[in-house]
C-alpha positions in Angstrom: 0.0 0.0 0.0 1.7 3.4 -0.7 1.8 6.3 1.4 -1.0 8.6 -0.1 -3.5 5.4 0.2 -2.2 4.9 4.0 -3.4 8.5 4.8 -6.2 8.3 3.1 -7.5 5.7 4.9 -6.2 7.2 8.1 -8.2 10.2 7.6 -11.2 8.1 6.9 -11.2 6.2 10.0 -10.3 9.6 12.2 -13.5 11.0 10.4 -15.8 7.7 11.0 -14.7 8.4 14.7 -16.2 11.8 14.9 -20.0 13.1 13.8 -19.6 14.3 10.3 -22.5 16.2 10.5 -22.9 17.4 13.7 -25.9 19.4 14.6 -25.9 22.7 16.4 -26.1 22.1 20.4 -26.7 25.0 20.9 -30.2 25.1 19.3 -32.8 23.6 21.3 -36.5 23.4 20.1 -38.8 23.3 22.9 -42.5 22.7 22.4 -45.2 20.9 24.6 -47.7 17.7 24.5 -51.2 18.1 25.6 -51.2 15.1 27.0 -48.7 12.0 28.4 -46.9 9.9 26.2 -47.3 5.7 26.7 -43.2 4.9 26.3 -41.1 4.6 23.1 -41.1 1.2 21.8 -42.6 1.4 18.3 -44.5 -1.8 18.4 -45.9 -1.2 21.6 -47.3 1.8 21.4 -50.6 3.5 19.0 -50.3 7.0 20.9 -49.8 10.5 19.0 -47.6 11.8 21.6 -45.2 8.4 21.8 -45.3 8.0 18.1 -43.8 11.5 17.8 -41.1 10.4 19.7 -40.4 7.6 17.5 -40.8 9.3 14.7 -37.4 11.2 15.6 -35.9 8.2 17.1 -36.5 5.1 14.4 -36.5 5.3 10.7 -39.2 3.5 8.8 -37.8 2.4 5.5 -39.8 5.4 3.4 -41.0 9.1 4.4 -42.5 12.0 3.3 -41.1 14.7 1.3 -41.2 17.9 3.9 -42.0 20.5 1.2 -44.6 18.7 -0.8 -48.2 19.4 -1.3 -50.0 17.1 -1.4 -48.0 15.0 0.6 -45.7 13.0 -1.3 -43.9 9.3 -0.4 -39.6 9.8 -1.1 -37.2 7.1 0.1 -35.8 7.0 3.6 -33.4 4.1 4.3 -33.6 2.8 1.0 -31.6 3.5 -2.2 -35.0 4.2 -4.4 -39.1 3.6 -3.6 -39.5 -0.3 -3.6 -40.3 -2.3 -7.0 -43.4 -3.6 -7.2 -44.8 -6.5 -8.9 -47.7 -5.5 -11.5 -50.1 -7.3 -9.1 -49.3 -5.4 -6.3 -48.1 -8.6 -4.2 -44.4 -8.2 -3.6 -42.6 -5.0 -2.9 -38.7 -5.2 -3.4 -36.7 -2.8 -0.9 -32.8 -1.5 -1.0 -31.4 -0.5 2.2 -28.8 2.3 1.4 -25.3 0.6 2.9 -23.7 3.0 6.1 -26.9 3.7 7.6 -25.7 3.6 11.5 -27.9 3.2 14.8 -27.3 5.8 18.0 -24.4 3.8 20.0 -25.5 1.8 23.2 -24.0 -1.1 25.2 -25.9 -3.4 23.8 -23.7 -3.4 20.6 -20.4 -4.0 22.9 -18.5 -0.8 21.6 -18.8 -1.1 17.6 -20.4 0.3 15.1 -23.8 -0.9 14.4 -25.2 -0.9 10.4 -28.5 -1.1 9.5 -29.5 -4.0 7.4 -32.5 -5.5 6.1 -33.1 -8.4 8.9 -33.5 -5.8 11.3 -36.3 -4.8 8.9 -37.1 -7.9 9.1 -37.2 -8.9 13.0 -38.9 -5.7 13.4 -41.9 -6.4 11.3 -42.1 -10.0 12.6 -42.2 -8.3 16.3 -45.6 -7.2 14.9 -46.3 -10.9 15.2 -45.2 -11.5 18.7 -47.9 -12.3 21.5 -45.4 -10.9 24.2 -45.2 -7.7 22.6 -49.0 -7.4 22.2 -48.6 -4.8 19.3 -51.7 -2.7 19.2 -50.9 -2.0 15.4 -50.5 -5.3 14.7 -53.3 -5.1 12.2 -51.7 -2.4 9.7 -49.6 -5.4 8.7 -49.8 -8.5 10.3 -52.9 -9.6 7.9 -51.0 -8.3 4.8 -48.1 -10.3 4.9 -47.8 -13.9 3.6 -47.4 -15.6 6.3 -46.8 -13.3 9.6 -50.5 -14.3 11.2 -49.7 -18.2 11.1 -46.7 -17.0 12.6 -48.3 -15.8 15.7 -50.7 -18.5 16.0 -47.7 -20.7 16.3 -46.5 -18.2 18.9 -49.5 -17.8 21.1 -49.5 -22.2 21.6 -46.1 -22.4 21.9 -45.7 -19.1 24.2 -42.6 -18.3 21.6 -42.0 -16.3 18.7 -39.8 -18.3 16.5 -38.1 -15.6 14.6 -35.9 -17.7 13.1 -39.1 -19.2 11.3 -39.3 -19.0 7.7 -42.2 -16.9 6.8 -43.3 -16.0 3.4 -43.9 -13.0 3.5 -40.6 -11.5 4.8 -37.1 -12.4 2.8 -34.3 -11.2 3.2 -32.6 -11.9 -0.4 -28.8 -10.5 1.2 -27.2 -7.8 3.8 -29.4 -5.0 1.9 -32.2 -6.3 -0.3 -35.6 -6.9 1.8 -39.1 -8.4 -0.4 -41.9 -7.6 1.4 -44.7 -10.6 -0.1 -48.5 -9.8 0.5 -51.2 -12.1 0.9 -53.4 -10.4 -1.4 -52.9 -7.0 -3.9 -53.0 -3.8 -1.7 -51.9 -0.7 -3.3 -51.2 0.9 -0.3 -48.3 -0.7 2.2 -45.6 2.0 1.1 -48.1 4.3 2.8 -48.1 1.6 5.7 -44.7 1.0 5.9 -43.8 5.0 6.4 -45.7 4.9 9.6 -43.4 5.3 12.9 -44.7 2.2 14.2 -42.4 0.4 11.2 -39.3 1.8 11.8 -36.4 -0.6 12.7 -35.2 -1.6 15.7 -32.0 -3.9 16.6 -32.7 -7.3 18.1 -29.7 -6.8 20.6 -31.1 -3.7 21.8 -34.5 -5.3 22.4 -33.3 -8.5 24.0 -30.8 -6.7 26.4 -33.6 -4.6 27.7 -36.2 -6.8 27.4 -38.1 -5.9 30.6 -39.0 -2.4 29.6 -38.1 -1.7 25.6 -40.5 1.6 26.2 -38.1 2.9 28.1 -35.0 2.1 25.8 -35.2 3.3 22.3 -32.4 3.0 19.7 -32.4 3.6 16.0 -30.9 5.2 13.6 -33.2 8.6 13.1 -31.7 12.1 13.4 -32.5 12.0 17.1 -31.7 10.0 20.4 -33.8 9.9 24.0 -31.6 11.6 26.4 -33.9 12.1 29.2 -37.8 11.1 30.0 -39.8 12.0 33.1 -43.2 10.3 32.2 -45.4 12.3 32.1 -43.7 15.1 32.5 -41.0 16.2 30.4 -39.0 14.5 27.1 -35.5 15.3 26.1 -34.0 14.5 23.1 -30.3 14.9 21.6 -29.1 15.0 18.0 -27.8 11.1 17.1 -24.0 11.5 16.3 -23.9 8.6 13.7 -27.2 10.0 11.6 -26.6 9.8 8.3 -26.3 13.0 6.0 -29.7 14.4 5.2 -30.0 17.6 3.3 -33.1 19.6 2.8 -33.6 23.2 1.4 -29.8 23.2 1.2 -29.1 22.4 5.1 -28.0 19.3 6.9 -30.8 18.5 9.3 -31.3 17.9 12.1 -30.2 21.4 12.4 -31.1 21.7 16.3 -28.8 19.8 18.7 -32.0 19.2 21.1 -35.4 18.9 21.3 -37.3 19.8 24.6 -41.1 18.5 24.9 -42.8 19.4 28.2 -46.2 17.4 29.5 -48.6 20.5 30.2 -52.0 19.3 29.9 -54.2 22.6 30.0 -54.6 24.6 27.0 -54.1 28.4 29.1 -50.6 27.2 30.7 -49.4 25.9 27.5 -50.4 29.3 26.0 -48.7 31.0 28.5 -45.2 29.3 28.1 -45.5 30.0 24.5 -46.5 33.8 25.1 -43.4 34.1 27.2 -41.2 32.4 24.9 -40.7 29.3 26.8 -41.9 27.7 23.9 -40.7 28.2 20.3 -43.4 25.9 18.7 -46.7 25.0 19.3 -50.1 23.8 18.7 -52.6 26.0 20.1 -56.1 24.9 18.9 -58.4 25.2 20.4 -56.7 28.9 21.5 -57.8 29.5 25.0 -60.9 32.3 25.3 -58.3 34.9 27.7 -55.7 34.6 24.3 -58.4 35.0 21.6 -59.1 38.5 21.8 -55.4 39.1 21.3 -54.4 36.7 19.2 -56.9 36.4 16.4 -59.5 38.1 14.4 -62.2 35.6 13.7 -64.5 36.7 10.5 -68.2 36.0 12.4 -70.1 35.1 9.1 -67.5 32.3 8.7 -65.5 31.3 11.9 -63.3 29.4 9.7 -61.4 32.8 8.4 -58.7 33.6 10.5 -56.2 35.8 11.2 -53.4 37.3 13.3 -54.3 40.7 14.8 -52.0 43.6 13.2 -50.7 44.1 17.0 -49.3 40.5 17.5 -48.5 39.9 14.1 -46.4 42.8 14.7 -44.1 40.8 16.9 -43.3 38.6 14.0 -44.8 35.3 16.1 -45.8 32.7 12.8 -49.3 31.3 12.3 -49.6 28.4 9.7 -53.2 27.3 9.8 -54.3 23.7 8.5 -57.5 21.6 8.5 -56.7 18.3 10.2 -56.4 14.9 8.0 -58.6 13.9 11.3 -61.8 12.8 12.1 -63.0 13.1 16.2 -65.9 11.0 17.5 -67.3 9.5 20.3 -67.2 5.7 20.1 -69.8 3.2 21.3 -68.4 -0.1 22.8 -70.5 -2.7 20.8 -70.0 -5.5 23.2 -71.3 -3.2 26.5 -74.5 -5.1 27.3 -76.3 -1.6 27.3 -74.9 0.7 24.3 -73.7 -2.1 22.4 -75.2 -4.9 20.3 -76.8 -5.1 16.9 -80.7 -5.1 17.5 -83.1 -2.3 16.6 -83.7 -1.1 20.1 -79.8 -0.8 20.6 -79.7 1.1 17.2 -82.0 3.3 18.8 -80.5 4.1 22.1 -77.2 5.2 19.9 -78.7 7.1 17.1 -81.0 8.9 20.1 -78.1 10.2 21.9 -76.2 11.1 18.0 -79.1 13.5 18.0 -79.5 15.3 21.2 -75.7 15.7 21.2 -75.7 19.6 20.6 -71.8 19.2 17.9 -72.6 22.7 16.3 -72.5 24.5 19.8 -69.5 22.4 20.6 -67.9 23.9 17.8 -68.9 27.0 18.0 -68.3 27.0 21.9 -65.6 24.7 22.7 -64.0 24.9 19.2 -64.3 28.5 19.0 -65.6 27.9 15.5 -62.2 26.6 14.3 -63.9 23.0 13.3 -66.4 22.1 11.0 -68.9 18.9 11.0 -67.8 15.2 10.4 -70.2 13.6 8.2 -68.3 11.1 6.3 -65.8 8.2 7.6 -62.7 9.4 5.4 -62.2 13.5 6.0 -62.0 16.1 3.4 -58.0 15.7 1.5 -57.8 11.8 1.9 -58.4 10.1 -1.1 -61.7 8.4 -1.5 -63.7 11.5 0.6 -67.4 12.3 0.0 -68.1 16.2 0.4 -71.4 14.9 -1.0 -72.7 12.4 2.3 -74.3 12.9 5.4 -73.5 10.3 7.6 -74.4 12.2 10.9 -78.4 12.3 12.0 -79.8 15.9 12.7 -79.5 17.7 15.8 -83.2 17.0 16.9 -84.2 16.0 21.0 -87.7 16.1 20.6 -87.2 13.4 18.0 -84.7 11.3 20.1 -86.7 11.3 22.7 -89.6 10.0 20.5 -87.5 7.2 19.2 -86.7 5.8 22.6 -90.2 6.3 23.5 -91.4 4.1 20.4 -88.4 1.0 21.5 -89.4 0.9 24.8 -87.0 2.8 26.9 -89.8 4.3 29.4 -89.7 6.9 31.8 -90.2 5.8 35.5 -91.0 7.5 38.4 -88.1 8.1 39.2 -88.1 10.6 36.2 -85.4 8.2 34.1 -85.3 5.8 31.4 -85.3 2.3 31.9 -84.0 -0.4 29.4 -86.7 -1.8 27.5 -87.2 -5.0 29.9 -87.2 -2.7 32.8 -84.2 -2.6 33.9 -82.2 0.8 34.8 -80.9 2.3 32.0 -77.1 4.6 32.9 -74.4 5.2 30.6 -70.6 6.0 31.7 -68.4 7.3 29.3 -64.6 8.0 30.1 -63.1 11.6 30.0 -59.6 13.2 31.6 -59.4 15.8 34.1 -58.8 19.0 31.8 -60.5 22.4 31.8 -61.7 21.5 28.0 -63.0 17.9 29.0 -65.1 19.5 32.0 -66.7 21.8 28.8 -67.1 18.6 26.9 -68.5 16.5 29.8 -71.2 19.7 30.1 -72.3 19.1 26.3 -72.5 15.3 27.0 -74.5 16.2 30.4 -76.7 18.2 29.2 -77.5 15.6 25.7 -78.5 12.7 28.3 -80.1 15.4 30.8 -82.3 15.9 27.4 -82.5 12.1 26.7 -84.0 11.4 30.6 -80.9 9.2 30.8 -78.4 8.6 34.0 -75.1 9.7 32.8 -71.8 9.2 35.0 -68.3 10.1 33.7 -65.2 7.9 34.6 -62.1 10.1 35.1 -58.7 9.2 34.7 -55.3 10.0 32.6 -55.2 10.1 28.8 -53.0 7.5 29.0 -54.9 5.5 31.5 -58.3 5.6 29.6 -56.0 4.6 26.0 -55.1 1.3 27.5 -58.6 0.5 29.3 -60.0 1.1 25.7 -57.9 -1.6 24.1 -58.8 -3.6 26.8 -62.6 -3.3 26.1 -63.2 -1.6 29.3 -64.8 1.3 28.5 -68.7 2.2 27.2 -68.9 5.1 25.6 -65.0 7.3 24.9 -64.3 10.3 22.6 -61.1 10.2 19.8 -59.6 11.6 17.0 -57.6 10.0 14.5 -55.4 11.8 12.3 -54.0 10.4 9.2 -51.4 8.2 9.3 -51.1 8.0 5.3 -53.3 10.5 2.9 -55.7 7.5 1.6 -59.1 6.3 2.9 -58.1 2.8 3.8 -56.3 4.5 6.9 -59.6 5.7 8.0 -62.1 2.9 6.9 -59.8 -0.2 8.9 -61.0 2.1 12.0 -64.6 0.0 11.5 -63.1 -3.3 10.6 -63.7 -6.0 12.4 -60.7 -8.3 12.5 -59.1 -4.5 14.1 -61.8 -4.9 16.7 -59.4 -4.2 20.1 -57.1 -2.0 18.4 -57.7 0.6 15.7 -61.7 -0.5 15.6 -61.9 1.1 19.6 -66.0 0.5 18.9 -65.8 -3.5 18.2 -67.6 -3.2 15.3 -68.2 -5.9 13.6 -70.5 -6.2 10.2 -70.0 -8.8 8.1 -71.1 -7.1 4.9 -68.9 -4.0 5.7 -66.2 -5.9 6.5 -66.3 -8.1 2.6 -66.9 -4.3 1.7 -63.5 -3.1 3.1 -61.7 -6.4 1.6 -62.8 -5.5 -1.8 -61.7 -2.2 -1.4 -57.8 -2.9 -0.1 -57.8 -4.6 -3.7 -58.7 -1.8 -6.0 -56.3 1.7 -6.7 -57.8 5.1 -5.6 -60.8 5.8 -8.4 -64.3 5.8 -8.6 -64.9 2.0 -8.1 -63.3 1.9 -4.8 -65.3 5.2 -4.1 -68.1 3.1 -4.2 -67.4 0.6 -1.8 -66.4 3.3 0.3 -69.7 4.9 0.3 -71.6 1.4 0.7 -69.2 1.4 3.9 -70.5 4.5 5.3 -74.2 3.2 4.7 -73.6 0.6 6.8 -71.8 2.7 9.6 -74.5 5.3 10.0 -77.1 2.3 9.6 -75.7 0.7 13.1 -74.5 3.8 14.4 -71.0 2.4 16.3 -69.8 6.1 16.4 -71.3 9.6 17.2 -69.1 12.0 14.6 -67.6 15.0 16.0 -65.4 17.4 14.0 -62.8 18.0 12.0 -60.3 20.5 13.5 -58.3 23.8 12.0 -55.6 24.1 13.7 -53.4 27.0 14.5 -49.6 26.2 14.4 -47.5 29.2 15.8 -43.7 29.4 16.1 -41.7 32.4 17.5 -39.8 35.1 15.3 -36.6 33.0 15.3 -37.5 30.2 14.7 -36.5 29.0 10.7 -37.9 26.6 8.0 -41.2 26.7 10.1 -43.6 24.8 8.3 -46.8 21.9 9.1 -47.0 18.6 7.7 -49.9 17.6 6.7 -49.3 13.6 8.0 -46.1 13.8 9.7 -46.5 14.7 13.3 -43.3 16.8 13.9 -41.0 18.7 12.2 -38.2 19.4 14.6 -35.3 18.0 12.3 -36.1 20.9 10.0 -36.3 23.6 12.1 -33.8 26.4 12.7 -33.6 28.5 15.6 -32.0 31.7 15.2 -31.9 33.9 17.7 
């Protein structure tokens, strides 16, 4: 070897010692949750708030472009966007060689490269009755293969994951084929999601008592610090790989600070005294709107910042959700579930004495507007054109309970049609805008004649009771995870009953609906189907639709490249602080 060749390849180990592209340490972004994160393991967690995390910790195998609109699918991990068969079966990934995860113990003091079997033990985690994955379901019925997998794991009390499974190859060190049971047009959309980003086995097995708490991967950002519940810290990842958008290296902050502050005026207050530098503020709180905004009141929707704040250069980028909120009925409560007429009833009664435009005009301060169709406005396979939501009518609701039997006693209540006392109980957190919400549901059943209770506990709390079928009656919103309807009609699938499907609805013909439809591109005959789907939903009435929120994103004067996703949930690798 000659000399020049020596030093060459002396300078290139001194430079893989050191972080070639070292962000700025100095830079922190600090912003706040509205509510706890659940812990940071990417299978075991469904949450916004921990899937934010992950989304800066773990890198799925594709993303989104950060300056397209409409959102657009780019590479992540991988050389190009997968092949795919003309069928839509097998999908053909690249990983991109010198792709590194954050350094831990676990990997004994070397260098750790991403390859495609941790791709593949972390889809087949999915799969694993230990990890009890509550997003399972996005892929475990897709693959060839993965669900026999976790039959075999549930008897034997052991995922094999050395077991050949037909859906997931790995063809060598960098080349992953992804086989599906049946065509679906969609997984690149699936597999972009934070839940699929890839862990390493030694990682997981070394801290295999509490993997929430232990998160490596090989995104721009690592967990330094976490007080559940209370406050997240996270630091840039030395061994990130390159990335360069709008001409910078991201991530361009060193850290990112995320505080727990549950009430909507304290988190407007850190913001307004720059303890923030980013945050979500819908709905604003009533003591900020008068300074803040002008609202337009012929159409609540038209918004903007008042000349005197806008004069102290505070950003406002304003976006209608990808989301649809609603209240869900359990459909295996003996009293709000079930499939007969009367229990139709009982649900579509309380639909209509719910009171949703005074909700939004009150509670929403008018930045909402009515949910009427399964998939919201800007998701392909959206119907501006249905009403899926029963009128706003009391006098009617009442008549309708009247007519299946659900009788007044002397007591001045409703019974159940056999005579039975009739009470419903549905779960809310202790917040100032859950006690307005709880008024609104008060004052529905108050209308109704009905007993109403509330059950009180943590966000957090309440999101695992639900999974675990304990809960009667709970409100949600689900934003998009990917810009295309089957994202929002799996919500009412059965097979998903437990997990996404929170109600436990279960229709057989909506159900052969929704397989047909995973078959078929976005178009007008999968539009169809869609709108068969939503027949059948406001027919048995498992949810009581909500809104659609506009939110208001604001960022202080310094802070750079400030811009809202429309799917992804942060943006923090992008944004520069420049004060």
């Amino acid at each position: 070897m000659n000399k020049l060749k020596t030093l060459s390849l002396a300078l290139a180990l001194a430079g893989a010692a050191l972080p070639l592209h070292a962000a700025d340490m100095s830079k922190v972004v600090r912003t706040a949750f509205e509510a706890p994160e659940t812990g940071f393991d990417p299978a075991k967690v469904s949450d916004t708030y921990s899937s934010a995390i992950n989304e800066n910790i773990f890198d799925p195998l594709i993303t989104y472009d950060y300056n397209a609109r409409p959102p657009k699918l780019i590479p992540n991990t991988i050389v190009a966007m997968p092949a795919v068969s003309a069928d839509g079966k097998v999908y053909t990934f690249k990983i991109k060689p010198g792709i590194f995860f954050a350094d831990d113990p676990a990997f004994k003091g070397k260098k750790r490269e991403l390859t495609a079997e941790d791709y593949a033990y972390s889809l087949k985690r999915f799969a694993d009755p230990k990890v009890n994955s509550p997003t399972g379901y996005l892929i475990s019925s897709k693959l060839a293969g993965l669900e026999a997998l976790a039959k075999a794991a549930s008897k034997s009390g052991k995922l094999d994951y050395s077991a050949d499974v037909p859906g997931i190859k790995v063809l060598d060190k960098y080349t992953l084929q992804l086989t599906l049971s049946d065509t679906n047009f969609n997984l690149a959309y699936v597999l972009a999601m934070p839940h699929f980003g890839a862990v390493a086995r030694e990682v997981i097995e070394a801290n295999a008592s509490n993997t929430a708490a232990h998160p490596v991967g090989t995104g721009p950002y690592r967990l330094k610090e976490w007080k559940p519940g209370n406050k997240i810290v996270l630091e840039a990842n030395p061994n990130y790989r390159k990335v360069v958008v709008n001409g910078k290296t991201v991530p361009l902050a060193g850290r990112v600070e995320v505080s727990i502050i549950e009430e909507d005026q304290p988190r407007w207050l850190s913001f307004s005294n720059k303890q923030l530098d980013v945050l979500d503020v819908t709905p604003v709180p009533q003591t900020a709107l008068p300074d803040f905004l002008n609202i337009d009141p012929k159409n609540p929707t038209k918004v903007s910042m008042k000349p005197a704040f806008a004069k102290t250069g505070i950003k406002l980028e304003r976006q209608r959700e990808l989301e649809v909120t609603y209240a869900y009925f359990n459909m295996e409560d003996p009293v709000v579930g079930g499939y007969g007429k009367d229990k139709i009833a009982l649900r579509r009664a309380i639909a209509m004495a719910f009171p949703r435009n005074e909700t939004i005009a009150n509670i929403r301060r008018g930045q909402a507007v009515p949910v009427n169709y399964l998939i919201p406005a800007g998701v392909a396979g959206h119907n501006a054109n249905f009403k899926g939501a029963p009128d706003y009518n009391p006098a009617a609701a009442n008549a309708l309970l009247d007519k299946f039997g659900y009788k007044i006693g002397a007591d001045g209540y409703r019974t159940l049609p056999d005579g039975k006392p009739l009470a419903i109980e549905k779960a809310t957190s202790p917040s100032a805008i859950n006690k307005q919400w709880d008024e609104y549901y008060q004052k529905a059943f108050d209308s109704l004649k009905i007993r109403f209770k509330l059950k009180t506990a943590k966000w957090n709390e309440l999101n695992k009771a639900s999974h675990e079928g304990k809960l009667q009656m709970w409100s949600l919103a689900w934003s998009a995870d990917f810009p295309d309807g089957e994202n929002f009609m799996q919500l009412l699938y059965g097979p998903n009953s437990g997990d996404g499907n929170a109600a436990r609805f279960k229709n057989a013909e909506f159900d052969r609906l929704y397989a047909a439809a995973l078959k078929l591109p976005h178009g007008a005959e999968r539009n169809k189907l869609y709108d068969q789907m939503n027949k059948v939903a406001a027919a048995y009435q498992p949810w009581m639709y909500l809104d659609t929120r506009i939110r208001n994103y604001v960022a202080q004067p310094y802070v750079g490249n400030f811009k809202k996703h429309p799917v992804m949930t942060t943006t923090w690798r992008y944004l520069d602080l420049k004060k």
